[in-house]
N, C-alpha and C positions, 0 to 999 in steps of 0.2 A: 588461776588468775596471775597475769604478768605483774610483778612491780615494777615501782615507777621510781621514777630518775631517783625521787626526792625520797624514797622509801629505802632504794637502796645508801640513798646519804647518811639518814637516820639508822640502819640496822649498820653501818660499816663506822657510824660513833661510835655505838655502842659496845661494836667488837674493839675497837682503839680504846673506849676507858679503859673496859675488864681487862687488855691487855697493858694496860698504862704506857700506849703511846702517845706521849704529850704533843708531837707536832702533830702527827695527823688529827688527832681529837682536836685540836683548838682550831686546826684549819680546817676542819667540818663543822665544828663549829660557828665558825665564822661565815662558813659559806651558807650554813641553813639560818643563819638570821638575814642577811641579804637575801632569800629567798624569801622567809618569812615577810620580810619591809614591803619587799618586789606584792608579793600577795596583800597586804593591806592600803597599800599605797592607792590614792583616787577616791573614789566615796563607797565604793563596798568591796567588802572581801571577797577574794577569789579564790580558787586553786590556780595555781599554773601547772600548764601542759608540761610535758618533758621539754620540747622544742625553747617554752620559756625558762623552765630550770639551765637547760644548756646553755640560753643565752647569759642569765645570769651567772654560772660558774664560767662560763669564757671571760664576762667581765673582771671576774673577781680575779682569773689567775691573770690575764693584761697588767689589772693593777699591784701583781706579787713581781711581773717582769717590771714593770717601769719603776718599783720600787729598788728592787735591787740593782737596779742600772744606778741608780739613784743615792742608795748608801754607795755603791762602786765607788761609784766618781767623788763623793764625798769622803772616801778613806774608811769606811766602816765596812771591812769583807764581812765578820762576824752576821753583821746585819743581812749584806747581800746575801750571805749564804743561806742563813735559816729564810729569806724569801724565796729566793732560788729553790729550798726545799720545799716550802711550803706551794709553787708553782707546780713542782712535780705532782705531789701529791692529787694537784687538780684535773693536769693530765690526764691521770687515768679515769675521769669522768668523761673527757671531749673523746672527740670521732679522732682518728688518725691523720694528722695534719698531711697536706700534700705536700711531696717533695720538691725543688726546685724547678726538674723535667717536668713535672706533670701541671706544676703551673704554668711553666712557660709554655707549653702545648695549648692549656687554654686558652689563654691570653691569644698565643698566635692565631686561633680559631677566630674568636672573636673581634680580633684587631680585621681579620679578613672578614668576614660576614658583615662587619661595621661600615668596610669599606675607607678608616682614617687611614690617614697618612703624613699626619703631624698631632705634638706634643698639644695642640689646639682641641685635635679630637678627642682628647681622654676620656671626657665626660661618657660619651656615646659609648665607648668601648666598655667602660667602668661600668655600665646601665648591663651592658650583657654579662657582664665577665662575673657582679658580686652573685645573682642567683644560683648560677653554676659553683660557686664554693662556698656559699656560706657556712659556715661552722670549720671549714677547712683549711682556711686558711688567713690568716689575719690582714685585716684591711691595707695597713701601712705596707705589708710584704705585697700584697696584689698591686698596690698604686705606684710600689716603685720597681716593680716588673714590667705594667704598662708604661710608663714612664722610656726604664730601656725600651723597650721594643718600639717606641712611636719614634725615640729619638734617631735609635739606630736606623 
């Protein structure tokens, strides 16, 4: 039997107590009670699919980048850095982000198949472009690649 997203969350805690690694234990931590909330959330309990655990740690690492943007600018590196780490650590649960080339390949696919040809069109573009990456690549980085390319 394959395990599942949320199985291997829970067995790579467990290996983080025993080994008494404090970041990654509190940031699996952290991540299986949003997942836990994510499951009771609405009027009856669920499991979620791997697809939904994924979306929830995408979420979870988003808000460890915007946070350490966040102490950054506020003068607190100590801060940004242990997010910054705690980001990483989520990493290795997401799919391999696409690199700059490979979105902007898509993007140009789609910007052609859309047929736009101003910054007006985006929506239309954006409609093709997010199925083709989802989990790949972050929404803000997709809309300001379409953005160039409609502009240019």
């Amino acid at each position: 039997m394959t395990t599942t997203l949320k199985q291997r969350l829970h067995d790579d805690l467990t290996q983080a107590i025993k080994g008494r690694d404090e970041l990654r234990s509190a940031t699996l931590r952290l991540t299986l009670t949003a997942i836990t909330k994510e499951e009771v959330a609405g009027t009856t309990a669920r499991t979620l699919s791997d697809d939904e655990v994924l979306k929830v740690i995408t979420r979870e690492a988003k808000k460890r980048r915007e946070a350490a943007e966040a102490f950054a600018q506020g003068g607190r590196a100590e801060s940004a850095e242990r997010e910054r780490a705690e980001g990483e650590v989520l990493a290795e649960y997401l799919p391999k982000q696409l690199g700059d080339d490979e979105l902007a390949a898509i993007v140009r696919e789609a910007i052609a198949e859309s047929g736009a040809d101003s910054p007006r069109a985006m929506g239309a573009v954006m409609k093709i472009v997010n199925p083709k990456v989802a989990g790949l690549a972050e929404g803000g980085r997709v809309a300001a690649e379409v953005k160039r390319q409609l502009a240019g």
